[in-house]
N, CA, C and O atoms as CSV, one atom per row, in Angstrom:
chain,resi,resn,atom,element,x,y,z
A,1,UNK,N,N,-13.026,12.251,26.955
A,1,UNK,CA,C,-12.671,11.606,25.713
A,1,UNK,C,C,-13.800,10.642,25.338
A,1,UNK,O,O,-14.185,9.631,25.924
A,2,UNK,N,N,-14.270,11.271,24.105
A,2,UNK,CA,C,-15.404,10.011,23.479
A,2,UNK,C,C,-15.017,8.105,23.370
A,2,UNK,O,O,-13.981,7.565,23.759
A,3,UNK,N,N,-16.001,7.558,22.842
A,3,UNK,CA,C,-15.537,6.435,22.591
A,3,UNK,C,C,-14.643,6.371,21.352
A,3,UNK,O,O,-13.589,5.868,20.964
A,4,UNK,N,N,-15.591,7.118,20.968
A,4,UNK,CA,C,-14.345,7.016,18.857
A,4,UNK,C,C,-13.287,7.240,19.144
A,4,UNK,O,O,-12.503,6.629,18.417
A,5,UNK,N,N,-12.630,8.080,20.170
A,5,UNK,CA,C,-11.343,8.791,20.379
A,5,UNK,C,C,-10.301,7.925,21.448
A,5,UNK,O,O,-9.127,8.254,21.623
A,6,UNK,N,N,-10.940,6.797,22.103
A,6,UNK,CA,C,-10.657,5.790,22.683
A,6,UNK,C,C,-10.593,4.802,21.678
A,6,UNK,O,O,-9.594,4.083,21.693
A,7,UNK,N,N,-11.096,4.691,21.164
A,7,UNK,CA,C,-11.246,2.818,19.934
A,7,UNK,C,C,-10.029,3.258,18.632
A,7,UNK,O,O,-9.327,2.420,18.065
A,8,UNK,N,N,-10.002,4.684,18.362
A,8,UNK,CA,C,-8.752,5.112,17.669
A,8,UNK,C,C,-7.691,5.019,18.286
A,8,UNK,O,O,-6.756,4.566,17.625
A,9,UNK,N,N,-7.470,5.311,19.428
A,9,UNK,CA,C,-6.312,5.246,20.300
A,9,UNK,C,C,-5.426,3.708,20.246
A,9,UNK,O,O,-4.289,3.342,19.945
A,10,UNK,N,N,-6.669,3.101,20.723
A,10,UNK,CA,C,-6.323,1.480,20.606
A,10,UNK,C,C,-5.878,1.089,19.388
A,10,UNK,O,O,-4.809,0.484,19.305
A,11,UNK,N,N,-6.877,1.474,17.915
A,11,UNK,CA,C,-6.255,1.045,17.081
A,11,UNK,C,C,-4.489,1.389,16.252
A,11,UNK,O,O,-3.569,0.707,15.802
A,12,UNK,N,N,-4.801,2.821,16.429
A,12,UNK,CA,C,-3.211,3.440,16.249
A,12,UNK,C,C,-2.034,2.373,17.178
A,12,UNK,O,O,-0.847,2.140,16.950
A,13,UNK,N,N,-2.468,2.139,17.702
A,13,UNK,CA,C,-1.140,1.679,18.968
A,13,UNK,C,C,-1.198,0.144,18.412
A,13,UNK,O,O,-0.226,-0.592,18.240
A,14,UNK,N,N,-2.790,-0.209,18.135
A,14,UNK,CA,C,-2.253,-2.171,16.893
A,14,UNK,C,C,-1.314,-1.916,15.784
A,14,UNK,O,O,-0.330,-2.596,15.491
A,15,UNK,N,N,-1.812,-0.689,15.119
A,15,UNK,CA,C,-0.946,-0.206,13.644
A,15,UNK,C,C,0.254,-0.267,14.114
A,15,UNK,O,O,1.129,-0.999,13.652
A,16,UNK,N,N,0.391,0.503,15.078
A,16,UNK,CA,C,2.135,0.617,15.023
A,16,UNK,C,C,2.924,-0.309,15.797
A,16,UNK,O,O,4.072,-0.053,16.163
A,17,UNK,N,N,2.303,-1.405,16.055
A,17,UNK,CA,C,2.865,-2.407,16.694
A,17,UNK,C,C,3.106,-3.728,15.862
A,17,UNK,O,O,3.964,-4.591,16.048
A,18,UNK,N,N,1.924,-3.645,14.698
A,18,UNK,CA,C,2.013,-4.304,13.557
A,18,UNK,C,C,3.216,-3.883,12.530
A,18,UNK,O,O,3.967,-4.796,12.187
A,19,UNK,N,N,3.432,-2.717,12.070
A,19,UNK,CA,C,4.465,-2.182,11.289
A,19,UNK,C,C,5.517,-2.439,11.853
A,19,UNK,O,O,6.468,-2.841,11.183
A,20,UNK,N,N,5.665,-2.202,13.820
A,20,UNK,CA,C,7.008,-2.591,13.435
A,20,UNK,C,C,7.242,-4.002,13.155
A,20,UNK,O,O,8.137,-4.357,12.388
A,21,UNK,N,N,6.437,-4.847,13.774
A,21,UNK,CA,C,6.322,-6.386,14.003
A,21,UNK,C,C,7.156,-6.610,12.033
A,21,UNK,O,O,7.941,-7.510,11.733
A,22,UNK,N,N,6.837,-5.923,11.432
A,22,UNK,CA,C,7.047,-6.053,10.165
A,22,UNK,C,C,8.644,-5.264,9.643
A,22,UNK,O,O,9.221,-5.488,8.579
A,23,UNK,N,N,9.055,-4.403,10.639
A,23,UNK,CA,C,10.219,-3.403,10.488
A,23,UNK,C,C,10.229,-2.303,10.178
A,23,UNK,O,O,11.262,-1.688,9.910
A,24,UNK,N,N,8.852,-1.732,10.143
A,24,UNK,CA,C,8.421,-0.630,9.701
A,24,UNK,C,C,8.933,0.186,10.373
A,24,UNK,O,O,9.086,-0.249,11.514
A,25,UNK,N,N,9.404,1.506,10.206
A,25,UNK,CA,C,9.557,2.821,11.265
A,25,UNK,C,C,8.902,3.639,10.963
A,25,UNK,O,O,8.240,4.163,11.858
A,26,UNK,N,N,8.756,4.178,9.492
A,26,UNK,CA,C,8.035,5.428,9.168
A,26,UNK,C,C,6.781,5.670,9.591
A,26,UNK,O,O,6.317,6.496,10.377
A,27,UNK,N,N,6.147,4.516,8.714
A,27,UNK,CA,C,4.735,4.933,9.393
A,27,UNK,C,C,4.280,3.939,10.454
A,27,UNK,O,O,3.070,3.710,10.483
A,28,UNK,N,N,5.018,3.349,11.278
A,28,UNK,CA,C,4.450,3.310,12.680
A,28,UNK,C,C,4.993,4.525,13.916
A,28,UNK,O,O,4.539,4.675,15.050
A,29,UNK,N,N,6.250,5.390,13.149
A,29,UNK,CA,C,6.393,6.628,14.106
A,29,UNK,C,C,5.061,7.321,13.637
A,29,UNK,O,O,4.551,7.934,14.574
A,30,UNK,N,N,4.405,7.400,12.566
A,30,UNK,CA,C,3.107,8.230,11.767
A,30,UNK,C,C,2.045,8.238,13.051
A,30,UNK,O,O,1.695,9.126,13.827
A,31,UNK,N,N,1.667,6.698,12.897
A,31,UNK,CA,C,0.722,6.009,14.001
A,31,UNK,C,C,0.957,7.012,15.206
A,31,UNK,O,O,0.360,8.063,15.438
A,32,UNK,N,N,2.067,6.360,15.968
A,32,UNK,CA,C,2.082,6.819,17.096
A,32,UNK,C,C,2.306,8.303,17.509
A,32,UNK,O,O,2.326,8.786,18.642
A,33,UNK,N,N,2.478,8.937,16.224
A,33,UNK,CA,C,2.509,10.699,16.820
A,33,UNK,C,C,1.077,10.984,16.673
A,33,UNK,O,O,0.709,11.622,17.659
A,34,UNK,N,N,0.009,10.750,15.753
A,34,UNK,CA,C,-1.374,10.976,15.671
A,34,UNK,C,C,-1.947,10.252,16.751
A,34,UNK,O,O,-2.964,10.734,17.248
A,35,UNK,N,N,-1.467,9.118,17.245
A,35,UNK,CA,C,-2.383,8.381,18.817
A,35,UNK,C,C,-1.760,9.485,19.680
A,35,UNK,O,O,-2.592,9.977,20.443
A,36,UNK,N,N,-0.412,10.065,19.785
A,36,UNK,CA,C,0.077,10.977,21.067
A,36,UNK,C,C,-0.451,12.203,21.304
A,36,UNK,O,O,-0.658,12.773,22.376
A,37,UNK,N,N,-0.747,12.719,19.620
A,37,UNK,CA,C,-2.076,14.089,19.622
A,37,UNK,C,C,-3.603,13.534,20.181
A,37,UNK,O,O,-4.055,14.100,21.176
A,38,UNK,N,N,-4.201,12.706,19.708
A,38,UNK,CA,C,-5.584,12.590,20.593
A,38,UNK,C,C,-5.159,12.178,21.628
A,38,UNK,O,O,-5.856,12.869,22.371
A,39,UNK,N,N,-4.155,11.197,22.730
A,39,UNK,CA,C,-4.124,11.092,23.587
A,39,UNK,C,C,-3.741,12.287,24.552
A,39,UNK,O,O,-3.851,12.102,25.764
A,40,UNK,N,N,-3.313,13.459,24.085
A,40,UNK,CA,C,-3.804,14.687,24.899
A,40,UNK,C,C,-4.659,15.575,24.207
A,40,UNK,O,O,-4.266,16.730,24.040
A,41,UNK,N,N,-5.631,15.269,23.828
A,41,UNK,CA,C,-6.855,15.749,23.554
A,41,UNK,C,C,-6.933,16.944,22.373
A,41,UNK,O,O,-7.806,17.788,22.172
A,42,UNK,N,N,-5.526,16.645,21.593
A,42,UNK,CA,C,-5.154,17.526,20.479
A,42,UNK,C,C,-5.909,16.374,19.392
A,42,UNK,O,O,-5.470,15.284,19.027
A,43,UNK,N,N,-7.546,17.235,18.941
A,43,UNK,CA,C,-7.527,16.339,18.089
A,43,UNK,C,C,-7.754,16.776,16.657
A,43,UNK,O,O,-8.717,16.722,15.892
A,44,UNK,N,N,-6.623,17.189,16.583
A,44,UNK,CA,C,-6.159,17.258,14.971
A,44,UNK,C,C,-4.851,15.962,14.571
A,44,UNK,O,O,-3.998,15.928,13.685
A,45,UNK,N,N,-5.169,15.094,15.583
A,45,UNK,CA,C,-4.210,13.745,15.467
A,45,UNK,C,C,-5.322,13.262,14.245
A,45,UNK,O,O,-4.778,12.773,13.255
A,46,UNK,N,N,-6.636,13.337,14.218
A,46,UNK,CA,C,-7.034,12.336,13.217
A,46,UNK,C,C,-7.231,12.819,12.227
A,46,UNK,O,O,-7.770,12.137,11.356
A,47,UNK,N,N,-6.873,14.190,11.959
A,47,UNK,CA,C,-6.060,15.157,10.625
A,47,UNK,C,C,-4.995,14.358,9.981
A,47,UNK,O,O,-4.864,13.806,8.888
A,48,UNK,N,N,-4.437,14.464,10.817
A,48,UNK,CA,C,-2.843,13.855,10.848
A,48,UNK,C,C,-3.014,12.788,10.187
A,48,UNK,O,O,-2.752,12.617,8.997
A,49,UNK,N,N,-3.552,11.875,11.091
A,49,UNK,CA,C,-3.661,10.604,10.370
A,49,UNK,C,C,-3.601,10.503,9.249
A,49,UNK,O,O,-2.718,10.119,8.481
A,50,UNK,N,N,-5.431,11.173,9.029
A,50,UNK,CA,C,-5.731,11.122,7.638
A,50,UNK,C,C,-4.914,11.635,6.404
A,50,UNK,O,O,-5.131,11.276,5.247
A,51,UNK,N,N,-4.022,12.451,6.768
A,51,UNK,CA,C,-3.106,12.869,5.475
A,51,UNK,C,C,-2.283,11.710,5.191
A,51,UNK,O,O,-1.592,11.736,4.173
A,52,UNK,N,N,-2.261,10.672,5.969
A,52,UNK,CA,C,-1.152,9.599,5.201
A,52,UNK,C,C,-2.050,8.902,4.577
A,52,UNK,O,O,-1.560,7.844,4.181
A,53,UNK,N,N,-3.171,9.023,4.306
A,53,UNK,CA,C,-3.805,8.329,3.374
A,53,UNK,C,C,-4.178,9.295,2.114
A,53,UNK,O,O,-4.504,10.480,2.186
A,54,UNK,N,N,-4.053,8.524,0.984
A,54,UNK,CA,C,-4.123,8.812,-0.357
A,54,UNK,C,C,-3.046,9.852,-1.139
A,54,UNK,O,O,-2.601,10.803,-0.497
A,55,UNK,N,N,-2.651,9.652,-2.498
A,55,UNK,CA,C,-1.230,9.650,-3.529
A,55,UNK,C,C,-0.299,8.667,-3.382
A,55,UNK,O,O,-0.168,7.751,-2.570
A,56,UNK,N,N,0.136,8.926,-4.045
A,56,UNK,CA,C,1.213,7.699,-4.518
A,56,UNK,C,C,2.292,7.790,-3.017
A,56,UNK,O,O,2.816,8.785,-2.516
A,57,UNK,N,N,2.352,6.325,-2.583
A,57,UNK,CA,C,3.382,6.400,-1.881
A,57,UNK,C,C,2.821,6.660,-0.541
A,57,UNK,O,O,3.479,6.913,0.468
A,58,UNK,N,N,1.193,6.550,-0.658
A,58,UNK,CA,C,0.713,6.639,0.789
A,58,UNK,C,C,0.337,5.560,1.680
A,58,UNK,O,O,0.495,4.394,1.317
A,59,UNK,N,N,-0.124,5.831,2.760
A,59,UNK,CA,C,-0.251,4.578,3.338
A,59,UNK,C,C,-0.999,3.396,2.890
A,59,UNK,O,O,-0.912,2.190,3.121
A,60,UNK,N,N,-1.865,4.236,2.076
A,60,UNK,CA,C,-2.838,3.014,1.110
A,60,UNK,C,C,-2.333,1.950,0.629
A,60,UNK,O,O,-2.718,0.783,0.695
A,61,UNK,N,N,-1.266,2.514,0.039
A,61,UNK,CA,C,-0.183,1.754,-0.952
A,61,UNK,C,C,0.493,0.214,-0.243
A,61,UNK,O,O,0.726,-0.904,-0.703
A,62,UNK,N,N,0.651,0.912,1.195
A,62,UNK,CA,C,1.872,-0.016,1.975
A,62,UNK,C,C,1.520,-1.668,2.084
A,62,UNK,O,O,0.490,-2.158,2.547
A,63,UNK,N,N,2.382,-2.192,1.666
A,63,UNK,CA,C,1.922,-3.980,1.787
A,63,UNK,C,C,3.246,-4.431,2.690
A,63,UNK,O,O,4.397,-4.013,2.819
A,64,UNK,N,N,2.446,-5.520,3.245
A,64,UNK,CA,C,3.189,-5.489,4.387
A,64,UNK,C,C,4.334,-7.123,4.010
A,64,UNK,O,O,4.314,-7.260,2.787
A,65,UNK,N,N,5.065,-8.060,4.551
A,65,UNK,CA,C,5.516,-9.446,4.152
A,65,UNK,C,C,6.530,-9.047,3.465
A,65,UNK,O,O,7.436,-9.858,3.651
A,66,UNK,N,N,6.750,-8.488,2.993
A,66,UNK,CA,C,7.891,-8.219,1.443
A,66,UNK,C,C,9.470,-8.594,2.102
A,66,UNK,O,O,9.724,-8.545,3.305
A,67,UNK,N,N,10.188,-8.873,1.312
A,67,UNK,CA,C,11.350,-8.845,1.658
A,67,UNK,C,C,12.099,-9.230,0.546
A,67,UNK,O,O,11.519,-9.639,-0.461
A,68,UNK,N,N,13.797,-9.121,0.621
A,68,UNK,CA,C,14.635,-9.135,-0.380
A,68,UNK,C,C,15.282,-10.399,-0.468
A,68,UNK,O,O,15.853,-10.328,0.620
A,69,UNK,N,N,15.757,-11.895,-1.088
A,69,UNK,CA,C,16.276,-12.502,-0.927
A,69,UNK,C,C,17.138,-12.594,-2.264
A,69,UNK,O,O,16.483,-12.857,-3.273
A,70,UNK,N,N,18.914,-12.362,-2.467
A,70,UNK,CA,C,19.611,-12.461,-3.882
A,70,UNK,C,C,18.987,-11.495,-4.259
A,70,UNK,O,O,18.924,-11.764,-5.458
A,71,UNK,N,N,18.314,-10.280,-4.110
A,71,UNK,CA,C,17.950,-9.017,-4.730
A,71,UNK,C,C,16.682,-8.952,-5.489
A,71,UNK,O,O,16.202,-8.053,-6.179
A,72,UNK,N,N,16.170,-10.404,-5.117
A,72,UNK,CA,C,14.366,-10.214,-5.650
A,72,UNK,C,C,13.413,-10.168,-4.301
A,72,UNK,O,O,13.721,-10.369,-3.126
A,73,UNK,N,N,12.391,-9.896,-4.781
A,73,UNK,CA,C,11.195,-10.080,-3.678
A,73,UNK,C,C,10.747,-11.469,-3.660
A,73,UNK,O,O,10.522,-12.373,-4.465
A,74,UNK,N,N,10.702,-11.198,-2.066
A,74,UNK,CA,C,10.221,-12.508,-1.982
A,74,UNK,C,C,8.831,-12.222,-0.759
A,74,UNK,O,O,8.687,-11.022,-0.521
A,75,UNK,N,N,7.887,-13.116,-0.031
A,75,UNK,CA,C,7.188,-13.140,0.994
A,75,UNK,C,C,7.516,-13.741,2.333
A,75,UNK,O,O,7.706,-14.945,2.506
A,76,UNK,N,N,7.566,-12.846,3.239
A,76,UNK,CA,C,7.520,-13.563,4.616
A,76,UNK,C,C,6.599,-14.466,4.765
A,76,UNK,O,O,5.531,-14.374,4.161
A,77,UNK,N,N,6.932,-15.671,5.758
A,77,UNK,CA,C,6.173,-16.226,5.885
A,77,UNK,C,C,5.032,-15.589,6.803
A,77,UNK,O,O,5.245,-14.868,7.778
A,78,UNK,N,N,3.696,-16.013,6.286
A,78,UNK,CA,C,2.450,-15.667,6.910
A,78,UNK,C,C,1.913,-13.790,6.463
A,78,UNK,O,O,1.340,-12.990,7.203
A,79,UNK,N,N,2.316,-13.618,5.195
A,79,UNK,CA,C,1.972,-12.205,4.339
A,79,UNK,C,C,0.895,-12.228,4.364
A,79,UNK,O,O,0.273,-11.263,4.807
A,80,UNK,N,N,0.218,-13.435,3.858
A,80,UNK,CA,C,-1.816,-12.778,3.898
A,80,UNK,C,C,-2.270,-12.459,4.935
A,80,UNK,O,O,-2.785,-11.347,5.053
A,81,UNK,N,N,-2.203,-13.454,6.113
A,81,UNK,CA,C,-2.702,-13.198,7.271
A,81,UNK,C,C,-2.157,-11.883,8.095
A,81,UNK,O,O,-2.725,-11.425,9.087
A,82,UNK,N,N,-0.978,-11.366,7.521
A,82,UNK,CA,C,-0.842,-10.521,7.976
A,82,UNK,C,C,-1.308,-9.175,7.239
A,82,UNK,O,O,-1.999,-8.413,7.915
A,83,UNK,N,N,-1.051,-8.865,6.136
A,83,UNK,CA,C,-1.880,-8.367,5.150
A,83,UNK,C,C,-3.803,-8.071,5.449
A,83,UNK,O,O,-4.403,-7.070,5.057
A,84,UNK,N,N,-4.396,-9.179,6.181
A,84,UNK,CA,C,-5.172,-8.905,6.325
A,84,UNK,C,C,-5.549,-8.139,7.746
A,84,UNK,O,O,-6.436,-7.312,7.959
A,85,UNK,N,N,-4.868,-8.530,8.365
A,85,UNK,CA,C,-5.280,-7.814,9.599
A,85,UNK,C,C,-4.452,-6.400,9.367
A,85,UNK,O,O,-4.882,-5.396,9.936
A,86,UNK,N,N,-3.611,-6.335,8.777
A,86,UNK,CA,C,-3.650,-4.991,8.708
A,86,UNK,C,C,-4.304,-4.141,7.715
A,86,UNK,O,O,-4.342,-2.919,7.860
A,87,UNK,N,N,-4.823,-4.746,6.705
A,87,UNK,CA,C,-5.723,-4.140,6.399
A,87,UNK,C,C,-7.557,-3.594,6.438
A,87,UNK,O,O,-8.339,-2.979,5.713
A,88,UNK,N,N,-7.551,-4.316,7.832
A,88,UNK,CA,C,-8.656,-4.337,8.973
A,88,UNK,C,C,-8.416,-2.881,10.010
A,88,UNK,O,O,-9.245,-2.097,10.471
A,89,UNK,N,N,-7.124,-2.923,10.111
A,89,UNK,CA,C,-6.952,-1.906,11.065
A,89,UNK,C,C,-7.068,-0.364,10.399
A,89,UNK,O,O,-7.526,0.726,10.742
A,90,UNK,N,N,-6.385,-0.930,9.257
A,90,UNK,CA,C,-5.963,0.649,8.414
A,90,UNK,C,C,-7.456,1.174,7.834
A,90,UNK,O,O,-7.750,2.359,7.673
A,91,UNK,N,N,-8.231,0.151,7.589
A,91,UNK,CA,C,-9.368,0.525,7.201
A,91,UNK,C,C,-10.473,0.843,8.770
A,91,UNK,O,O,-11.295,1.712,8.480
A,92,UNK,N,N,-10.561,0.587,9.541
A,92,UNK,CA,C,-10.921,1.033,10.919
A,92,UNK,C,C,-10.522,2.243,11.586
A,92,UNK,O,O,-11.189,2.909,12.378
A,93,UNK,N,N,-8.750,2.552,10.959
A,93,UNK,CA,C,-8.495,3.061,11.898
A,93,UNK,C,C,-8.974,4.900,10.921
A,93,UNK,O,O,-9.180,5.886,11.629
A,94,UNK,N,N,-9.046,4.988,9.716
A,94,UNK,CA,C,-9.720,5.863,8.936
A,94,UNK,C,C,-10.821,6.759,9.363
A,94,UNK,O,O,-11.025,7.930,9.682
A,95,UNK,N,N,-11.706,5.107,9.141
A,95,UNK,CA,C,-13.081,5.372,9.758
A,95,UNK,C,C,-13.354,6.378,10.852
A,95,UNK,O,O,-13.933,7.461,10.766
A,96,UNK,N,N,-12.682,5.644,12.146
A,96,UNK,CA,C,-12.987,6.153,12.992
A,96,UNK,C,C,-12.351,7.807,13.095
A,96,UNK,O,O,-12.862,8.738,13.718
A,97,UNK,N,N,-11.106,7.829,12.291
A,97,UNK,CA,C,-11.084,9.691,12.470
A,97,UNK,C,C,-11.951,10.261,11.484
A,97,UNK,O,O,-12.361,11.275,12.048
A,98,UNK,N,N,-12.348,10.228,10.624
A,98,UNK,CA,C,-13.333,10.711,9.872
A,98,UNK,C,C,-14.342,10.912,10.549
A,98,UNK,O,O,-15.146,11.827,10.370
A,99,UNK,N,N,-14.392,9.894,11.564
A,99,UNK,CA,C,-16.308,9.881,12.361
A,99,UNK,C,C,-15.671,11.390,13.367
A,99,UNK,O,O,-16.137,12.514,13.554
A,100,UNK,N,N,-14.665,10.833,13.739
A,100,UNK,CA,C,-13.830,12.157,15.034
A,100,UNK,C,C,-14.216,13.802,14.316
A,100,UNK,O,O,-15.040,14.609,14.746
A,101,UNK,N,N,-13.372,13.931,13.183
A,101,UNK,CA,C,-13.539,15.021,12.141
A,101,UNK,C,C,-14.713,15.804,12.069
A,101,UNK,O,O,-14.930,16.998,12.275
A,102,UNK,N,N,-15.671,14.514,11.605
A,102,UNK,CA,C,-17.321,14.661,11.454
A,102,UNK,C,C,-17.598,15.232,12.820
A,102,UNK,O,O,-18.306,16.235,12.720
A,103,UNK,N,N,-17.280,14.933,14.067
A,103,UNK,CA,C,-17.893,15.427,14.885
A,103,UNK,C,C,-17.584,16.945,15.357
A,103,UNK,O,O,-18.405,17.540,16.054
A,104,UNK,N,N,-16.501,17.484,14.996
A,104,UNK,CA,C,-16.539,18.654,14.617
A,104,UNK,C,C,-15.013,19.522,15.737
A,104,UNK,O,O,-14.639,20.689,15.852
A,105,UNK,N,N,-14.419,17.855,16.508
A,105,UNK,CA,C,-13.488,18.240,17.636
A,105,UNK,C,C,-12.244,18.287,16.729
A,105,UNK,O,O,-11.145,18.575,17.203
């Protein structure tokens, strides 16, 4: 297993530890079935991945803090900071299957 396919691993497993940290299920089950394909060396996990990115309603989209209070939105406390690191990961964690892709496994 390369390094890219190790540093993805790691990052999938922040993603989906972040989503749920947030209550997420969907796409941190997403995360963790594309980390469970490269972690046995199926690597069309960073296929996978990559299809939850881009159209409406994709992972691109997802903001994280939100919540309902009396039936409006409101912010968890600490949304940017969280917002940002996940949007560190999601943008990393891309990268690196694209580089995977590129390499031709």
């Amino acid at each position: 297993m390369d390094s890219s396919t190790k540093e993805l691993i790691t990052t999938l497993e922040e993603l989906a530890m972040l989503l749920e940290s947030d209550g997420d299920r969907h796409w941190s089950a997403w995360m963790r079935r594309a980390k469970s394909r490269l972690e046995n060396l199926d690597y069309s996990g960073a296929e996978y991945l990559l299809s939850a990115y881009g159209g409406m309603g994709s992972f691109n989209d997802l903001i994280l803090g939100q919540t309902q209070i009396d039936g409006q939105l409101a912010w968890k406390a600490g949304h940017i900071e969280l917002n940002g690191r996940f949007d560190e990961l999601r943008y990393k964690a891309s990268g690196l299957a694209r580089r995977i892709q590129k390499s031709g496994r």
